[in-house]
LUMMI-658943 format. One record per residue: x, z, y of N, C-alpha, C in turn. Coordinates in steps of 0.02 Angstrom, whole numbers, padded with zeros to 5 digits, always signed. Atoms other than C-alpha are relative to their C-alpha. Layout:
N
XZYXZYXZY;...
END
This chain:
409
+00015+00036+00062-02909+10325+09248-00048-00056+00016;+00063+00059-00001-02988+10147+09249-00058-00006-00046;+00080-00018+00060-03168+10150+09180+00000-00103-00036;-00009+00060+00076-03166+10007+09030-00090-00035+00040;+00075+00049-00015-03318+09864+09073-00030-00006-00077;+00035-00001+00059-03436+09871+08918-00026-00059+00006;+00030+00074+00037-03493+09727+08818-00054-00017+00047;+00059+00035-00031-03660+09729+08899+00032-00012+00082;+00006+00004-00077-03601+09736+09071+00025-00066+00016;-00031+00077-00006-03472+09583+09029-00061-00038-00003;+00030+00076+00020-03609+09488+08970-00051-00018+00050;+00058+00003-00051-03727+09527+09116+00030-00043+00065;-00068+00046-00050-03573+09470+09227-00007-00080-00009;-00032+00086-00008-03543+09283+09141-00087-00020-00007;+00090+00028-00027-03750+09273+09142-00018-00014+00092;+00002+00014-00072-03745+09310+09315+00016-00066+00025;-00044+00059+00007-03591+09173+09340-00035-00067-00006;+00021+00047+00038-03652+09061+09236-00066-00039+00033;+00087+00022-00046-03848+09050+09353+00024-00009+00068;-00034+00054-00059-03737+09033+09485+00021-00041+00022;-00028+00069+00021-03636+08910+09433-00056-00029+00002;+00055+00043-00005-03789+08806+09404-00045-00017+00043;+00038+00015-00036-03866+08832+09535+00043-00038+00063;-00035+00028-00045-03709+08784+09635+00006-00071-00001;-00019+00073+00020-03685+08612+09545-00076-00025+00005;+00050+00036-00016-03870+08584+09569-00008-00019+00070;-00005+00025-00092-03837+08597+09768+00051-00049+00001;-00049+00067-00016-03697+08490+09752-00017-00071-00022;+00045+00069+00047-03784+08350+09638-00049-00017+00050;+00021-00003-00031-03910+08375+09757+00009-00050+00076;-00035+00051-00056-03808+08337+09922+00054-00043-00018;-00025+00046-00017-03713+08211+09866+00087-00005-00021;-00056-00026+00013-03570+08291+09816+00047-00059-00041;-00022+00054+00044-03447+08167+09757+00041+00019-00059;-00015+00014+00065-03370+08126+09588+00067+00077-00006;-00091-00070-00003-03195+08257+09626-00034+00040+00029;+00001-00063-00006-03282+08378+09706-00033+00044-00029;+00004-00046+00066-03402+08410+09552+00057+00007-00021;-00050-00030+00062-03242+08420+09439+00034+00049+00025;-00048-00039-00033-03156+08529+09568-00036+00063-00035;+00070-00044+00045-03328+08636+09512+00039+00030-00052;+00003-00025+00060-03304+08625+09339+00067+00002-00019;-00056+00001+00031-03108+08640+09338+00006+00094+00037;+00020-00059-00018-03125+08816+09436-00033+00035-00045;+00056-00010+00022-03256+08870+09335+00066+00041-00088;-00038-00002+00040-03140+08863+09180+00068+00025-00008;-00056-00013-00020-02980+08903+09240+00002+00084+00036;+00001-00078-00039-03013+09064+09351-00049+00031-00032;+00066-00045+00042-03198+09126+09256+00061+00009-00056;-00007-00002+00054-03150+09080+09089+00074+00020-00038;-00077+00021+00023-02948+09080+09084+00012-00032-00039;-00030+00046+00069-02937+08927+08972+00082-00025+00028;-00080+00005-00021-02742+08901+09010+00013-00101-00001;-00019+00065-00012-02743+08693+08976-00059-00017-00016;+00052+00068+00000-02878+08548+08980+00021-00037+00017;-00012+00072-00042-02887+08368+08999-00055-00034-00026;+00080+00037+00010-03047+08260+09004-00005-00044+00011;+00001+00061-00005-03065+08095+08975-00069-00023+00004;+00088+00038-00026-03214+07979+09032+00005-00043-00009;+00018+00077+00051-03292+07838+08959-00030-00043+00068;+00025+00064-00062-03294+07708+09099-00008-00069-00050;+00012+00060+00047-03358+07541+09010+00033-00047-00006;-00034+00055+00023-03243+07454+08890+00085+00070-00004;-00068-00026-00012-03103+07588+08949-00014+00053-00001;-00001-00060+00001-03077+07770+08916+00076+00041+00032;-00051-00017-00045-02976+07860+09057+00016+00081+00006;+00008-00066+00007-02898+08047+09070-00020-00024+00082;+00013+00006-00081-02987+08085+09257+00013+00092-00009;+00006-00067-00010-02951+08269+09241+00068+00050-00019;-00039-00053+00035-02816+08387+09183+00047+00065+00030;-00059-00062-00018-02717+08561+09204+00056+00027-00080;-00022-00044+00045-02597+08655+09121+00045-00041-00062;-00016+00058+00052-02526+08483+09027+00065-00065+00026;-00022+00034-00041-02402+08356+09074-00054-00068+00010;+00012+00047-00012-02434+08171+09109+00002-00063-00088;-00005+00028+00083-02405+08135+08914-00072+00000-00033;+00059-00021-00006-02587+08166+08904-00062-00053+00013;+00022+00046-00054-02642+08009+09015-00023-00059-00050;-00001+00078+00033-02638+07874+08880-00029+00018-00095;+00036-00026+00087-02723+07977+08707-00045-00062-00002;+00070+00043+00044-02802+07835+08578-00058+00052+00003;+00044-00026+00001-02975+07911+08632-00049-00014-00064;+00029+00038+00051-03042+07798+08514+00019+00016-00069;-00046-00032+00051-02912+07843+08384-00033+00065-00042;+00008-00066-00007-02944+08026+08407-00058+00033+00000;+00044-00050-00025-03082+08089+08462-00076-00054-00001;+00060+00032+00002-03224+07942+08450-00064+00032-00046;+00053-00008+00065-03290+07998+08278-00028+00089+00008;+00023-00078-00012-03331+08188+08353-00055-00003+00040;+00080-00017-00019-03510+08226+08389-00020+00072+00022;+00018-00084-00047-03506+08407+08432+00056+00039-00001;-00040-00047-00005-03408+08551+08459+00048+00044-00045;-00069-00023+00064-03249+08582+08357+00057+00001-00002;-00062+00001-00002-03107+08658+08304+00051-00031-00041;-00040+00065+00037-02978+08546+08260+00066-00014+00002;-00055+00017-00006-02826+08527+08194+00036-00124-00019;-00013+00083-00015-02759+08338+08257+00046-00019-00022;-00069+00029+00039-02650+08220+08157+00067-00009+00048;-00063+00016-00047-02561+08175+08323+00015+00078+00008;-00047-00049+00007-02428+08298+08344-00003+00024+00071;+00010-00014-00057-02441+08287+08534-00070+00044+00013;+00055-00021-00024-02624+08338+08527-00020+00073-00050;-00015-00054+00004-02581+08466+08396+00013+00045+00020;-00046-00069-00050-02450+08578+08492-00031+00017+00046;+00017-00007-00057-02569+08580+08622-00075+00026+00012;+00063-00005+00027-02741+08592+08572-00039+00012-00039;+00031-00031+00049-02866+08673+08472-00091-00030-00012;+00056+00013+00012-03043+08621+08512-00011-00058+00055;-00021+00036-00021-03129+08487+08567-00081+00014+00019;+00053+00010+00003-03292+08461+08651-00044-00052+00029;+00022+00056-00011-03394+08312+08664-00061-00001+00035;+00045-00009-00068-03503+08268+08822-00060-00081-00027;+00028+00066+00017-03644+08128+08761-00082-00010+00044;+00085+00008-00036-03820+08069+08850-00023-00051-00081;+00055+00028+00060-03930+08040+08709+00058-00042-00059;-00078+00021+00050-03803+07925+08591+00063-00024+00034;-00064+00022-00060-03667+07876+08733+00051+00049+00011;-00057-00024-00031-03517+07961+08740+00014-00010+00071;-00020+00012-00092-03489+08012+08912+00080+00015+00002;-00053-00042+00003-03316+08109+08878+00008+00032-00043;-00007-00025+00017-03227+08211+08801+00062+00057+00019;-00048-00045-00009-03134+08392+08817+00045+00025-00013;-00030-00017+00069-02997+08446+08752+00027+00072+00040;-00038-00086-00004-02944+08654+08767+00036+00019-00014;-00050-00037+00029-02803+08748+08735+00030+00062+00047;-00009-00065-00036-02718+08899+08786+00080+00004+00038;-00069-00007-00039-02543+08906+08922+00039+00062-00058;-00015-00043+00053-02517+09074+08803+00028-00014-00055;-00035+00042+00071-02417+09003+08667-00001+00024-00072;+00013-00042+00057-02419+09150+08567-00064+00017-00036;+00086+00016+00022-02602+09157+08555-00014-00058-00040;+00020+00039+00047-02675+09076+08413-00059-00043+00013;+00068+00026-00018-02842+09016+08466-00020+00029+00088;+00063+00003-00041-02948+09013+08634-00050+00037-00003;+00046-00058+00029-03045+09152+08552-00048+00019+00077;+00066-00030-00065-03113+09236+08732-00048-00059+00035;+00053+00051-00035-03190+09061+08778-00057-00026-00037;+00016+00049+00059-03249+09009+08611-00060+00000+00014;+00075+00010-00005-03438+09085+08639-00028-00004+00074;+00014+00013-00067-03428+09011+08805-00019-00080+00000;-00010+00056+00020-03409+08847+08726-00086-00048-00002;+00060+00035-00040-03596+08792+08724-00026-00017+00089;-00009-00009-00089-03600+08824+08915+00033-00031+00030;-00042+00016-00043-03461+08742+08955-00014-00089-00026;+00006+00059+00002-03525+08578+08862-00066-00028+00036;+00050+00027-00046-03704+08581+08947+00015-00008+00060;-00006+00014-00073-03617+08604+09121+00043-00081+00012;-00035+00054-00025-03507+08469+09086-00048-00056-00012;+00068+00049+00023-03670+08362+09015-00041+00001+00077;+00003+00029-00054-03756+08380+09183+00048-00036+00060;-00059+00037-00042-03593+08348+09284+00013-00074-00013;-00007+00056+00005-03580+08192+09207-00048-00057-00015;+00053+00037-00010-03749+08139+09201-00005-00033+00072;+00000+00029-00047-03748+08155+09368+00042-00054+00028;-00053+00053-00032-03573+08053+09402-00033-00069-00040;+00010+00054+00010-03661+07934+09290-00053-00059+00057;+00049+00010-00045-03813+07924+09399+00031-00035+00076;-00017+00021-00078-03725+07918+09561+00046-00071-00027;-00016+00079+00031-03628+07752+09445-00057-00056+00020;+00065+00044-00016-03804+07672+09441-00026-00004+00048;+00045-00022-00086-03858+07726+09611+00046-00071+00041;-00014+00025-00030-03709+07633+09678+00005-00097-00048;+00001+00079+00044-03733+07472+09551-00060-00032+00028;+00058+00015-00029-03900+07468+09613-00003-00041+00055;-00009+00013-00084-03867+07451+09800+00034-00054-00015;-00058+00054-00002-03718+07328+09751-00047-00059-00020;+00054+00050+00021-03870+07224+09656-00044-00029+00048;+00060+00025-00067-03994+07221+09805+00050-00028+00032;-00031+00028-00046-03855+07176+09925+00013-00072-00038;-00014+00054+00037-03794+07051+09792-00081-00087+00012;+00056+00034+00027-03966+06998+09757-00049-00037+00076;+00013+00013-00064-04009+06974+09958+00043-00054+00021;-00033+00058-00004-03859+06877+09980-00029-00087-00039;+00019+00043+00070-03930+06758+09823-00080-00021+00041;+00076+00031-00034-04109+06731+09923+00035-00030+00059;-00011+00014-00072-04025+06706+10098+00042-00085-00049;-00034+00065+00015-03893+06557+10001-00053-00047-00021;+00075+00035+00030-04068+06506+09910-00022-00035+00066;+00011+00025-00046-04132+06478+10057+00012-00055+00055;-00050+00058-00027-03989+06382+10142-00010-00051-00027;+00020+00075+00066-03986+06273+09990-00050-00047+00032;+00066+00030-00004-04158+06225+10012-00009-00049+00059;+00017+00029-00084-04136+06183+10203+00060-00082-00024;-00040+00036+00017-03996+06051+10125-00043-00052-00013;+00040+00063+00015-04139+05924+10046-00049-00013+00047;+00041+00038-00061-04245+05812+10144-00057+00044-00010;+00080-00028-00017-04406+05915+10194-00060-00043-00028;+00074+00031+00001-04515+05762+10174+00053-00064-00040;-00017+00053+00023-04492+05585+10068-00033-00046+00005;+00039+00044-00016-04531+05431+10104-00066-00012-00036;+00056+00017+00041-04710+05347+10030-00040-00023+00044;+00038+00023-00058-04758+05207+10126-00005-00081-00028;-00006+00073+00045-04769+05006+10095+00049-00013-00032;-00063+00048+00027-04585+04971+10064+00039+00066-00039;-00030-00035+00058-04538+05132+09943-00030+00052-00026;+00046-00091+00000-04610+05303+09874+00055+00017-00045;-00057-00022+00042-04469+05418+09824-00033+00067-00015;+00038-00074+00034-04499+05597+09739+00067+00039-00030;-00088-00038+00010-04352+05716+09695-00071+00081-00053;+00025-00054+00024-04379+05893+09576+00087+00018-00004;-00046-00047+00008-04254+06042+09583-00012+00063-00018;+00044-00054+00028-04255+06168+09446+00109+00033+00016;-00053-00043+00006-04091+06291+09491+00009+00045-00054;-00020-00072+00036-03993+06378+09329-00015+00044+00025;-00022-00054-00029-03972+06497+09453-00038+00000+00068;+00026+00011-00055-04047+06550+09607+00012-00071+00063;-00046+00062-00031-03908+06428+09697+00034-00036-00055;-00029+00049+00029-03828+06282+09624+00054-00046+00024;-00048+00059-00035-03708+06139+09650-00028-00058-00026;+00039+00066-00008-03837+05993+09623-00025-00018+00071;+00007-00001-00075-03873+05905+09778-00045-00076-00009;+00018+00081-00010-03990+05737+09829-00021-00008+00069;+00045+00019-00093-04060+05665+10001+00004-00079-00020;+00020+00077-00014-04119+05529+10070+00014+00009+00077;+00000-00026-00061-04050+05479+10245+00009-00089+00036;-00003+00074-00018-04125+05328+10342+00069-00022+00060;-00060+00027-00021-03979+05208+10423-00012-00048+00056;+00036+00039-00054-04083+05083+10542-00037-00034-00026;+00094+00044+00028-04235+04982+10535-00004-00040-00063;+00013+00013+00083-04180+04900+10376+00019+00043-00060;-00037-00047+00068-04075+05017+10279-00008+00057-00022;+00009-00059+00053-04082+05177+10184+00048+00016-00051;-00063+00006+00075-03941+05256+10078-00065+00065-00015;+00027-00093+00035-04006+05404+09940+00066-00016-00039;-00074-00017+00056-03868+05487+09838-00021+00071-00048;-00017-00070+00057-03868+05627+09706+00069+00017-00034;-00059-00011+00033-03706+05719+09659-00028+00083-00031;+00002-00049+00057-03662+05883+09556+00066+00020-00005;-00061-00025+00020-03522+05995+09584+00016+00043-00074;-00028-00048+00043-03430+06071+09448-00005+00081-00013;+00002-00051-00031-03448+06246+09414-00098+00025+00020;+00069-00027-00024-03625+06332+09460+00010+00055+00041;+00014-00064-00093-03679+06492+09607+00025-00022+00032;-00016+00019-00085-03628+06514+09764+00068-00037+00014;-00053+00034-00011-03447+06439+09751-00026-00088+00013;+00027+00067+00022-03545+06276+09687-00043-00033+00057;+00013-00007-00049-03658+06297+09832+00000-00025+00064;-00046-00023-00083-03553+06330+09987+00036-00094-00010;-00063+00073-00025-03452+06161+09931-00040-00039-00012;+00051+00072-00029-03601+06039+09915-00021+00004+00063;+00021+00027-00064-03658+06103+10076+00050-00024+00049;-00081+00043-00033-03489+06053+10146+00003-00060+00013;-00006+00082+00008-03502+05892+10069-00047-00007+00024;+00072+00015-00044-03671+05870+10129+00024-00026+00055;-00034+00006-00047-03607+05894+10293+00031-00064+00029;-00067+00046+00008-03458+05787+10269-00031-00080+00000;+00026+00050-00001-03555+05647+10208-00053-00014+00067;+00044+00014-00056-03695+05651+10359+00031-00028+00056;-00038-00007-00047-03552+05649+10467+00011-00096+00005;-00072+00076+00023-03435+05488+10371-00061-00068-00020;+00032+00073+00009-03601+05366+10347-00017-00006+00061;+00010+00030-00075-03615+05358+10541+00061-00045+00022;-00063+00009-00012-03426+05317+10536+00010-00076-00055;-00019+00062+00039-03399+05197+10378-00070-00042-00029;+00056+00029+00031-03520+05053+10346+00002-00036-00078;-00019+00018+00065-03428+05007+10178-00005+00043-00037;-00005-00048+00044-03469+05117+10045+00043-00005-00021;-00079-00004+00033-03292+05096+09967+00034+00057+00064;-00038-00034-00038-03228+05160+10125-00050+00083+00025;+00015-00069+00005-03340+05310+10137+00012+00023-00057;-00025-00043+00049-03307+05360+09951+00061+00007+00004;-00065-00015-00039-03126+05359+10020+00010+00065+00029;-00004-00061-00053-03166+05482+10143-00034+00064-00023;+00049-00054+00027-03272+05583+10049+00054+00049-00047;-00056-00004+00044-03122+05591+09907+00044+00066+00041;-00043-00033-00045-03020+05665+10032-00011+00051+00028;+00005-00074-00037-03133+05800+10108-00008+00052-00060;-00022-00020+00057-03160+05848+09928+00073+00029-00031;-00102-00034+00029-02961+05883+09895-00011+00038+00026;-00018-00058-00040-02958+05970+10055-00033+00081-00021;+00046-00073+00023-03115+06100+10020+00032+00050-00044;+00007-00043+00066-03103+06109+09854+00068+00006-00038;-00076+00018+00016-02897+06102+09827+00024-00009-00066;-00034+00021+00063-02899+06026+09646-00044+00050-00029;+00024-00056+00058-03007+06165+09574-00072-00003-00019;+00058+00041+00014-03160+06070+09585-00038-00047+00014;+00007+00066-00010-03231+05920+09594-00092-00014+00011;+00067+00003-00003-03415+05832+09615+00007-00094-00030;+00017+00073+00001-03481+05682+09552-00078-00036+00021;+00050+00035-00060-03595+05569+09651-00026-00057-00012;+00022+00043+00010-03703+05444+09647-00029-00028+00077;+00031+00019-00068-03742+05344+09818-00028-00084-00005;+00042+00081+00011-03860+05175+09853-00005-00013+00084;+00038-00009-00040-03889+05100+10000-00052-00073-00009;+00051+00068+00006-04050+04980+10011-00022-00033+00053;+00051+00050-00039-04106+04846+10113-00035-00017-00004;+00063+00036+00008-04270+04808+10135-00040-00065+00013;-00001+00053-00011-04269+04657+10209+00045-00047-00054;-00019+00038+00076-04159+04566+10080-00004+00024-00071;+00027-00020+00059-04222+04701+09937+00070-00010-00045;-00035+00006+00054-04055+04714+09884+00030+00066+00005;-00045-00083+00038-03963+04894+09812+00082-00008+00017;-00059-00010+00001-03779+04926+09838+00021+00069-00009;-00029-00056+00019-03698+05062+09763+00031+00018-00026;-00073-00006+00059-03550+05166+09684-00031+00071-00022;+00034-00047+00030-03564+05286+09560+00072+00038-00005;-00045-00044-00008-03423+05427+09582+00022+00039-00068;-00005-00044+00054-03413+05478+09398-00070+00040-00035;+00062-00010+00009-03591+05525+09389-00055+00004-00061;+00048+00023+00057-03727+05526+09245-00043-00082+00035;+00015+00060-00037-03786+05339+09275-00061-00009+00010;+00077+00012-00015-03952+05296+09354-00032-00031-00031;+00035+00038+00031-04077+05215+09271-00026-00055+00042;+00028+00061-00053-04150+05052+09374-00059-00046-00075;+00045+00044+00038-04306+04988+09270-00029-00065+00058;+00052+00057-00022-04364+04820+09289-00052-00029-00032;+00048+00002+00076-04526+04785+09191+00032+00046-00044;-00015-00014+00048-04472+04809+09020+00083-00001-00002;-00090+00012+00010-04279+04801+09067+00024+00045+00026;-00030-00064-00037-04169+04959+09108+00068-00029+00026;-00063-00008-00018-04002+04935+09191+00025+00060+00025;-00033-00072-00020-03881+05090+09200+00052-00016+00049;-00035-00007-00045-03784+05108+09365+00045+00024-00003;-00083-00043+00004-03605+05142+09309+00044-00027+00051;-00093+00041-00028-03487+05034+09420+00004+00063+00071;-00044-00058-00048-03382+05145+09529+00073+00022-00002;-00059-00031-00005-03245+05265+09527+00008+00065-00028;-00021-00080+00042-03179+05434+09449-00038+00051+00047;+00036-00032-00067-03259+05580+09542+00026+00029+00051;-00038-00043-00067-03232+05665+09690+00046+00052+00008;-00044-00060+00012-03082+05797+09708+00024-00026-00077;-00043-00006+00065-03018+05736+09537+00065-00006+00031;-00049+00020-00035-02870+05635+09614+00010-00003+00077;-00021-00023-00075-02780+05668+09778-00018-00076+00047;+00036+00055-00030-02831+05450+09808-00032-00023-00055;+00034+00046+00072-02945+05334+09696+00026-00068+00032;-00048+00087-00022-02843+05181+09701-00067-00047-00024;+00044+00050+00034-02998+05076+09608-00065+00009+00012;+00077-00006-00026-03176+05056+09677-00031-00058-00007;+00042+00059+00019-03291+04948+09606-00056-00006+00026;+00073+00002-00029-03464+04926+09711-00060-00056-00035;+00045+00043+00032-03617+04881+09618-00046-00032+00042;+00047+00021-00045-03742+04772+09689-00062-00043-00051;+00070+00031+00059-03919+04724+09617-00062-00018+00028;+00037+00028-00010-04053+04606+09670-00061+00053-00010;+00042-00030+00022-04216+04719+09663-00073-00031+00015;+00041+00040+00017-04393+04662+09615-00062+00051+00020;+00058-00071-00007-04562+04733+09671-00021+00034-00047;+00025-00030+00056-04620+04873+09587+00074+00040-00062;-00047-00037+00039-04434+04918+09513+00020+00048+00026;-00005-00072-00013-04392+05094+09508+00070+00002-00035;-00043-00033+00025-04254+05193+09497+00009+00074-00009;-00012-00072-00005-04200+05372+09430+00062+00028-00023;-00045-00026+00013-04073+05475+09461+00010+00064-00037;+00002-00054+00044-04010+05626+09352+00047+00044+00010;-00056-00042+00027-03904+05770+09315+00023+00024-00076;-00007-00031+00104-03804+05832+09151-00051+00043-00015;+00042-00078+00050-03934+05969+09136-00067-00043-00013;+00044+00021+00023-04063+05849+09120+00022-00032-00098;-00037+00038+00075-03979+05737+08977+00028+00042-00066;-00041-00025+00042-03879+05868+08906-00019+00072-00029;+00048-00032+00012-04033+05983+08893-00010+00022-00081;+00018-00008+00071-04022+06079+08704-00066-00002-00026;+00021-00022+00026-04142+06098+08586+00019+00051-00056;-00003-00056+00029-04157+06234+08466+00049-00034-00075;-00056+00017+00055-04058+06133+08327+00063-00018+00032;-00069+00037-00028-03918+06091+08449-00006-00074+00026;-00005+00082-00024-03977+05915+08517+00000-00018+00047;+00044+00031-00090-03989+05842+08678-00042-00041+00003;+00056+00022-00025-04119+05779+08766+00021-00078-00002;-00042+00076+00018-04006+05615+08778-00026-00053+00065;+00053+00066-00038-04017+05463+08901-00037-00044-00030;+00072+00048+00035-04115+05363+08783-00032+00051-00003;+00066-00005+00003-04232+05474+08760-00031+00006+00092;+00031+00018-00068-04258+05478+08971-00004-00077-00017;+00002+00076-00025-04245+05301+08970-00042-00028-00037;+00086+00004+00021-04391+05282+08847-00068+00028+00037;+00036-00053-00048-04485+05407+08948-00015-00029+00067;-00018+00019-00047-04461+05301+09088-00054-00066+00013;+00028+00081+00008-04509+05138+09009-00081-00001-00020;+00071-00023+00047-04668+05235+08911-00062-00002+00066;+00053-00045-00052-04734+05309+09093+00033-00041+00079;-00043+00050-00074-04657+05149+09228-00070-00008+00046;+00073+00018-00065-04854+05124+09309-00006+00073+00037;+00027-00059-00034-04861+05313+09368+00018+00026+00055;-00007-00035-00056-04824+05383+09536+00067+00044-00023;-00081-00029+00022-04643+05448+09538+00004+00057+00016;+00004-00088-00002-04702+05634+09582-00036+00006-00058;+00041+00000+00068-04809+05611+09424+00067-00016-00058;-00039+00012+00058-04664+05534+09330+00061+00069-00003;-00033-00049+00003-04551+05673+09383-00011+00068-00035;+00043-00060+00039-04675+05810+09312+00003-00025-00064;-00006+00019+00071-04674+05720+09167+00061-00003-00059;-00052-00013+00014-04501+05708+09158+00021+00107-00042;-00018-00085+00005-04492+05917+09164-00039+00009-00049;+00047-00005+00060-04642+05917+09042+00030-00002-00065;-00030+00036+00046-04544+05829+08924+00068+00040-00019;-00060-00021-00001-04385+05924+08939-00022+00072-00037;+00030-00059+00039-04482+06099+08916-00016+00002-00070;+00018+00002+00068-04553+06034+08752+00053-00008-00040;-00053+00010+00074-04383+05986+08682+00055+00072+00003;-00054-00051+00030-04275+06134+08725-00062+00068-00032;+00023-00056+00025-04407+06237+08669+00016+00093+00015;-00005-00055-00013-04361+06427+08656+00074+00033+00033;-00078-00005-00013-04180+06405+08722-00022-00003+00082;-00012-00022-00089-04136+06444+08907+00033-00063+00031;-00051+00031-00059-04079+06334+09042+00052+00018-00005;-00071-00033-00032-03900+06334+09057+00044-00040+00041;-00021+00025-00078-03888+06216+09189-00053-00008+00034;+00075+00019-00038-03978+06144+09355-00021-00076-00029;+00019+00054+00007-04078+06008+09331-00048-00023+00062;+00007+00026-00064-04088+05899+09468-00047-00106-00036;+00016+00093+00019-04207+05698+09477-00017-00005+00081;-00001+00048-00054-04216+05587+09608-00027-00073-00012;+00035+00075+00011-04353+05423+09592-00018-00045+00069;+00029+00038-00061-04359+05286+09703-00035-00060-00022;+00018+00083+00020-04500+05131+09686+00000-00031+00040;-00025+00047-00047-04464+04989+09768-00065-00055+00015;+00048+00024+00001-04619+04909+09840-00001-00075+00044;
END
């Protein structure tokens, strides 16, 4: 005769179980245990302890709710409106479901949350067909939602653990390109009898696609340029320092600026194959005849004060990488006078919001310009940024803002 197990002894049994279990999923949480081989855990656990005959458990990955789990069920299972179904359930219940599929199949449901976040949800039923309810699991049913509440704390954890790492690496990459960047502008600027130039670079973003230099040509000449790829980070980046490059290379090669914005055009297609473009601004000056030559690639236009007189530096051409050639190149050229300055810009200066929606505007630089023309062009540049801070006020950068001043002495 088999001796019958008494109530207390069962219950001393799934106590036992139950401190084991926990203590098992704390060694596995512990080492590392990955995402399937907790659920292997908690699908054991349920299946051979408890005999629940079907489950399927869906998880709230962000934006998307996926089944990652199931027995005892087909594949009809895989695609439940979670949202539909089961969103508006906050705790542990039995439930009869409008869907017909989740009817015939299912009885209770139990919901896995960290503080107000749906992590998942369970759904139970019994292989037994004839059986009406899940009855021998039912006052198992708190137990089986705290184990699945740490189980998925932890898979959340080990989520953040590896978002983390992906951030630092991310965020290491983002100093090292910073860095590069930086090595891209001239170290030092002239400030001597015959010019004093001054540059400021505020990056949206750690990296950018604003770019300027200055790069002397022989004992009389001097080009500076400022461009501005399309686009912002590291894509924006990687292809000014290209062009950089490119250009250092093609003003040893072409002494016509027409025929280097030619060549420039062209390494632009190649790079950047139509998907983005830069626009540029280049000068070169002679100091001995004190005269400017330059094309403006599509660019925000420079300012050139003389006294009380501004001229804007538009003549040029479309920008760089737009078209596969620029059939039309216009080269400006402009007598310059002692004491006239020029400054170059980017859209994020000009196009700088304020809190009602306005921009900063080129008239108002080009007042700014004319207000503050006696000051030292690292002074006027601070002043420039001064000025910009006060109008967007409590609104964010959402580009770089790049200047470039040269006075002509």
């Amino acid at each position: 005769m088999s001796k019958k197990i008494s109530g207390r002894s069962l219950s001393v049994k799934y106590k036992d179980l139950k401190l084991n279990l926990l203590l098992e999923v704390t060694k596995a949480i512990n080492n590392n245990l990955s995402k399937e081989g907790l659920l292997k855990i908690f699908e054991d656990f349920l299946r051979n302890e408890l005999n629940i005959g079907k489950l399927v458990l869906f998880s709230n990955d962000p934006g998307n709710w996926a089944c990652i789990l199931k027995y005892g069920v087909g594949n009809e299972y895989n695609q439940i409106d979670v949202e539909k179904y089961l969103l508006n359930i906050n705790e542990i219940t039995t439930i009869h479901f409008s869907s017909e599929v989740l009817r015939n199949s299912f009885e209770i449901v139990v919901p896995v949350f960290h503080k107000t976040n749906p992590l998942a949800y369970i759904l139970l039923g019994d292989l037994e067909e004839e059986k009406v309810a899940v009855s021998p699991a039912i006052k198992h049913l708190p137990f089986i939602q705290t184990l699945a509440n740490i189980i998925f704390v932890a898979i959340e954890n080990k989520k953040l653990a590896k978002e983390n790492i992906r951030q630092v690496a991310v965020q290491k990459e983002l100093e090292l390109a910073s860095e590069m960047q930086s090595m891209l502008f001239p170290s030092s600027l002239p400030n001597d009898d015959k010019m004093e130039m001054s540059a400021t670079y505020l990056p949206h973003q750690q990296v950018g696609g604003d770019y300027y230099d200055f790069i002397p040509l022989n004992d009389s000449e001097v080009a500076f340029c400022m461009g501005d790829v399309s686009g912002k980070g590291i894509a924006a980046a990687l292809l000014m320092s290209n062009f950089q490059a490119n250009l250092r290379v093609l003003l040893t090669l072409h002494k016509s600026l027409t025929e280097l914005i030619r060549a420039l055009n062209k390494k632009v297609m190649l790079n950047a194959k139509g998907e983005k473009f830069i626009t540029f601004f280049i000068a070169k000056y002679n100091v001995k005849t004190q005269t400017l030559n330059y094309i403006n690639a599509g660019h925000n236009p420079p300012l050139l004060i003389s006294g009380t007189n501004t001229m804007q530096l538009r003549m040029g051409c479309t920008g760089l990488g737009m078209l596969d050639e620029i059939v039309s190149i216009k080269e400006g050229i402009v007598k310059i006078n002692p004491n006239d300055f020029v400054v170059c810009y980017t859209d994020g200066v000009v196009e700088l919001e304020n809190e009602q929606g306005e921009e900063f505007s080129i008239q108002a630089l080009n007042n700014l310009l004319l207000n503050f023309s006696s000051i030292r062009m690292s002074d006027l540049n601070k002043r420039i940024v001064h000025e910009l801070i006060a109008h967007k006020g409590k609104r964010p950068y959402v580009d770089d803002i790049a200047l470039f001043g040269c006075r002509f002495k």
